[in-house]
C-alpha positions as CSV (number, residue, x, y, z in Angstrom):
1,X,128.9,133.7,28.9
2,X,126.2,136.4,28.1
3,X,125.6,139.0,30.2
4,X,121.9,139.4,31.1
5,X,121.7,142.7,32.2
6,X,119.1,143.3,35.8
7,X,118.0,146.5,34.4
8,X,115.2,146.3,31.7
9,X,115.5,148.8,28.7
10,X,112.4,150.6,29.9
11,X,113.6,151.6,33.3
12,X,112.8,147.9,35.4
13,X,114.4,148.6,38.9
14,X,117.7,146.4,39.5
15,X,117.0,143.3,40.2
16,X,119.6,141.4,42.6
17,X,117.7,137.8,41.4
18,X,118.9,136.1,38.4
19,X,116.8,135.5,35.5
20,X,114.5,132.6,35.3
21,X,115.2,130.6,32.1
22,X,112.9,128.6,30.4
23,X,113.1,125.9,27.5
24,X,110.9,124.8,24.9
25,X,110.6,122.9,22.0
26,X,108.8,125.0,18.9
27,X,108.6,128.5,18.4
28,X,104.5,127.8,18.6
29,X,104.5,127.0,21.9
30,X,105.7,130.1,23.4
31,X,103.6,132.2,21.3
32,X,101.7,133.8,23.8
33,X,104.3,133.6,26.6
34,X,106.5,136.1,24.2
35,X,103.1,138.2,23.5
36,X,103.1,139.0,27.6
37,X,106.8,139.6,27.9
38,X,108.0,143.5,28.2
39,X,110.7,144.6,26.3
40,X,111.5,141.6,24.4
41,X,115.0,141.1,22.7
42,X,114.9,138.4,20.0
43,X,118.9,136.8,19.0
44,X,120.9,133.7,18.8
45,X,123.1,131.8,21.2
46,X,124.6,128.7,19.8
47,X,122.3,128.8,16.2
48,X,119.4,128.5,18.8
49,X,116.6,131.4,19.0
50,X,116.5,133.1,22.3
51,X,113.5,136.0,23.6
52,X,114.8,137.9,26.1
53,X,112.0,139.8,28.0
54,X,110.5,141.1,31.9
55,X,107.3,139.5,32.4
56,X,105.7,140.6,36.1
57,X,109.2,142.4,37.5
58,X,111.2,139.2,36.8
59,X,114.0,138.7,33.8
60,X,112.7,135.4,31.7
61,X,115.0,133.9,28.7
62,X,113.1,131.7,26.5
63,X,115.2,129.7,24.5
64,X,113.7,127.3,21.8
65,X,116.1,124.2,21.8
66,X,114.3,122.0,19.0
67,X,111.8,119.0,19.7
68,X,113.6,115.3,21.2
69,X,116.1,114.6,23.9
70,X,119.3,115.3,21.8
71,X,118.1,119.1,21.2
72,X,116.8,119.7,24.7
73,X,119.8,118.4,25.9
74,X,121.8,121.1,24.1
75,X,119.4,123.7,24.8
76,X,119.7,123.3,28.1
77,X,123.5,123.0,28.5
78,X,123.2,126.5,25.9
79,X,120.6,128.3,28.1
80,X,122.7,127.4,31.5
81,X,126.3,128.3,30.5
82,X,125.1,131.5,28.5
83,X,122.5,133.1,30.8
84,X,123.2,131.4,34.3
85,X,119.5,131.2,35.0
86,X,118.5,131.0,38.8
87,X,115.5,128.3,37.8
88,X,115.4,126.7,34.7
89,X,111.8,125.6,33.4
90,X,110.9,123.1,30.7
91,X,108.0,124.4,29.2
92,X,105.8,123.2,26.3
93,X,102.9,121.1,25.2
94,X,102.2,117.4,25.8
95,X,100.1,114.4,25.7
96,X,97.7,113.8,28.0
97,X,97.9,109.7,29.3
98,X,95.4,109.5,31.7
99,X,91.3,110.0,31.4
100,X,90.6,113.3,33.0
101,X,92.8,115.5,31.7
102,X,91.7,117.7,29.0
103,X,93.4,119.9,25.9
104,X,94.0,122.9,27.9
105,X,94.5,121.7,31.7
106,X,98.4,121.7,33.1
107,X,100.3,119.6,34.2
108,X,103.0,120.6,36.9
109,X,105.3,117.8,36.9
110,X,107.1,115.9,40.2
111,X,109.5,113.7,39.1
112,X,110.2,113.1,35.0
113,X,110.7,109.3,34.3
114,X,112.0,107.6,31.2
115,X,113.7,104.5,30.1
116,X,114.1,103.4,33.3
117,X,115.4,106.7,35.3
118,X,113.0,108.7,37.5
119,X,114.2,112.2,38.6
120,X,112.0,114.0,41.1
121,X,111.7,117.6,40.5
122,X,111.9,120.6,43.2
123,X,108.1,121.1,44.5
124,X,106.5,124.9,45.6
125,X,104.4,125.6,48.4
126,X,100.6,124.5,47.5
127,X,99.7,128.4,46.5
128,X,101.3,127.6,43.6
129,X,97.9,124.9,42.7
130,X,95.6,128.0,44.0
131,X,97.3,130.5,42.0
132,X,97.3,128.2,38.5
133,X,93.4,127.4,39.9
134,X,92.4,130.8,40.5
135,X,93.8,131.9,36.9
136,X,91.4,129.9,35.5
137,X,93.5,126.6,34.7
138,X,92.5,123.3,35.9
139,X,96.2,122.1,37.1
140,X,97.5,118.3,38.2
141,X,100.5,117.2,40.2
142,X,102.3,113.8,39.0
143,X,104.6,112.3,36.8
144,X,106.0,113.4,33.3
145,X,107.0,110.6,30.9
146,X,109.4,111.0,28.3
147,X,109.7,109.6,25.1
148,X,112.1,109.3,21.8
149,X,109.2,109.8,19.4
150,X,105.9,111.1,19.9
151,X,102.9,109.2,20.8
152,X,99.3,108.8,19.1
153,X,97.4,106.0,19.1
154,X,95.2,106.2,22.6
155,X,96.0,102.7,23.4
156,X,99.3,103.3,23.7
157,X,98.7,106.2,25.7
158,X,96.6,104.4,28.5
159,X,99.5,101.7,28.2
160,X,102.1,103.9,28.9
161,X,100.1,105.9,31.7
162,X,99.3,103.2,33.5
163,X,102.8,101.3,33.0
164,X,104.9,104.6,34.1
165,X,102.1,105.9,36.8
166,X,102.5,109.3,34.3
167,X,100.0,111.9,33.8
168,X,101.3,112.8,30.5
169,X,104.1,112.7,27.8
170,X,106.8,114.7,25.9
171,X,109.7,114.3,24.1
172,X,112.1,116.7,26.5
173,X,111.9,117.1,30.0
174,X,114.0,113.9,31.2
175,X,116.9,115.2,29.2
176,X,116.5,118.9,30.8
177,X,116.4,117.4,34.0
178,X,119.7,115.5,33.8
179,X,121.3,118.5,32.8
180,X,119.8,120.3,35.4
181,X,121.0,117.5,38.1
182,X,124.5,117.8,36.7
183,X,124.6,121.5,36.6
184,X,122.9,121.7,39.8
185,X,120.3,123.8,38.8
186,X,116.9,123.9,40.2
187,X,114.5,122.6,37.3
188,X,110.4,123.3,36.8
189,X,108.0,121.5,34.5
190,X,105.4,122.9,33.4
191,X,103.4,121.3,30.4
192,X,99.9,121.8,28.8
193,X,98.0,119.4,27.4
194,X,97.4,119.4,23.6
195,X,95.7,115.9,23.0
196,X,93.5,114.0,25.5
197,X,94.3,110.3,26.3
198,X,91.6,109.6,23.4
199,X,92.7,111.7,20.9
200,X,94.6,110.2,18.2
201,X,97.4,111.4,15.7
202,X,97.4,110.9,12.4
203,X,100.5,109.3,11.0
204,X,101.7,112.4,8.9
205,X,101.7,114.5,12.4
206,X,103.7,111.6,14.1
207,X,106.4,111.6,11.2
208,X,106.7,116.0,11.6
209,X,107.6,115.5,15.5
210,X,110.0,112.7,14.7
211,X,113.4,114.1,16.1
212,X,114.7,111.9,13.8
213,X,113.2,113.9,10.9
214,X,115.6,117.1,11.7
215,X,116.0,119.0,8.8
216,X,113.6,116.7,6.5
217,X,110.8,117.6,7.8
218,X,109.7,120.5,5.5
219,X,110.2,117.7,2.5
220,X,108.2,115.3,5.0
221,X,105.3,118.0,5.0
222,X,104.9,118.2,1.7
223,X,105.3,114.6,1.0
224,X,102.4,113.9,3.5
225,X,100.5,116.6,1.5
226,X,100.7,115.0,-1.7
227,X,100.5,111.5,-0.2
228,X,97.4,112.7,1.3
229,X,96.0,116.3,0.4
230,X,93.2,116.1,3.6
231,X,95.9,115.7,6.1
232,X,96.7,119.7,5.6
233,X,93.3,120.1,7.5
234,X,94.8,117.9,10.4
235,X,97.6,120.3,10.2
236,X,95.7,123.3,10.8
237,X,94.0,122.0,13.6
238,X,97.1,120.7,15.3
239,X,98.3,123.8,14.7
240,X,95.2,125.3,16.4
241,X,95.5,122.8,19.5
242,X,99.1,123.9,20.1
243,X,98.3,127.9,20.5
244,X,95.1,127.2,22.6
245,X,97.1,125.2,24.4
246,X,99.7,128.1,24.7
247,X,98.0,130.1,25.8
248,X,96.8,127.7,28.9
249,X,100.5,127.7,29.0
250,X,101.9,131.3,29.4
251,X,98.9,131.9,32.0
252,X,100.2,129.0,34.1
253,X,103.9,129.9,33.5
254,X,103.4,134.0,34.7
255,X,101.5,132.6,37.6
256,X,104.3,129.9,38.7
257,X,107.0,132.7,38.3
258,X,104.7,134.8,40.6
259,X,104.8,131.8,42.9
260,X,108.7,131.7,42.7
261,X,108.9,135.2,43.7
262,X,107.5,134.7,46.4
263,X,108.4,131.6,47.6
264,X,112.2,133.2,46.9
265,X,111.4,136.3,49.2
266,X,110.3,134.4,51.6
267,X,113.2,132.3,52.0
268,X,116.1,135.0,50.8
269,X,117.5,135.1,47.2
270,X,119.2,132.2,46.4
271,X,117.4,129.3,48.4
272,X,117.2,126.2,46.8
273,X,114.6,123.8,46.3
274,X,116.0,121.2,45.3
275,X,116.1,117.3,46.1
């Protein structure tokens, strides 16, 4: 196990609180979360990336475990025997599934439901809604869907909303959450939305976030670029969607972490949440 030490390098008072961990897929999405962190340590657990950092007096490891359910599995079982996090969160982008929710807005799941399982998550008080609302995010309570590929075509979307009562999908969190029900370890899902309900995907995108894909999908890239030299503009943009959407992201994650604090002083180190 990793030691993560409770004194920052810059002279952070000792903190008696474990760290809060938190997961996510790509390297883009926690772009700006690692831009706010304070005295951020960058190494490898496992041949997985970990950023070590203080963000608002409380010890964050952000581990990037790879997009699909197989690599957030491991991530999470990495992240939890290595760091020991008090709260793990599963934090990223995803799709939204219902009309109303737009690129940017967050979505603080409840319960994460896929093929046929539905694990409820551990909720905060409702200052955590006024807190994401007052830091200019619109933010939404309900259901996170997980699936084993990613999902474009805005008929399928509604489909799936509608079928699974889900505000939005990823490719992730159901996985993290059985880990965290085994391990016993309180889990958070935070997720922002990169492509509205009516957005589609173009194939080529589809076929990069295939967990499937693994180490093909550089030659996947640059088969989709020959196959189709416009589709480097979709790129581009999706690339663009995913650090606006970031950013909505590490805004609503400092805030929730706020909320934690709280919510943890107010109860004494160590009180659980969960179900």
């Amino acid at each position: 196990m990793t030691s993560v030490p409770r004194q920052g390098q810059s002279g952070h008072p000792p903190d008696e609180r474990g760290c809060i961990g938190i997961l996510v897929a790509l390297g883009l999405e926690a772009g700006a979360l690692r831009d706010r962190l304070a005295d951020v340590r960058r190494s490898r657990r496992m041949g997985l990336r970990v950023d070590q950092g203080w963000l608002s007096g409380r010890q964050l490891v952000v581990l990037h475990g790879g997009v699909g359910r197989e690599a957030a599995r491991r991530g999470a079982e990495v992240l939890l025997a290595e760091y020991r996090p008090d709260w793990l969160i599963s934090a990223g982008v995803a799709g939204g599934l219902r009309e109303g929710l737009v690129r940017g807005d967050l979505v603080l799941a409840d319960a994460v439901v896929g093929g046929g399982i539905e694990i409820p998550l551990p909720g905060l008080r409702d200052a955590s809604r006024a807190a994401l609302v007052a830091a200019g995010s619109t933010m939404h309570r309900g259901k996170l869907l997980t699936m084993d590929r990613p999902i474009g075509c805005p008929a399928e979307k509604r489909a799936l909303g509608a079928e699974h009562d889900a505000l939005a999908v990823d490719m992730e969190t159901l996985a993290v959450a059985q880990v965290c029900a085994r391990e016993q370890v309180p889990l958070l899902s935070l997720r922002a939305i990169s492509d509205a309900v009516d957005e589609a995907l173009p194939a080529e995108i589809l076929a990069l976030f295939d967990p499937e894909s693994g180490a093909m999908r550089v030659r996947t890239a640059l088969a989709a670029v020959l196959a189709r030299p416009r589709c480097v503009l979709d790129l581009y943009r999706l690339g663009q969607k995913v650090r606006a959407a970031s950013e909505h992201l590490a805004g609503g994650l400092e805030c929730l972490i706020g909320e934690l604090d709280r919510q943890e002083s107010a109860e004494g180190f160590g009180a659980s949440t969960a179900p």
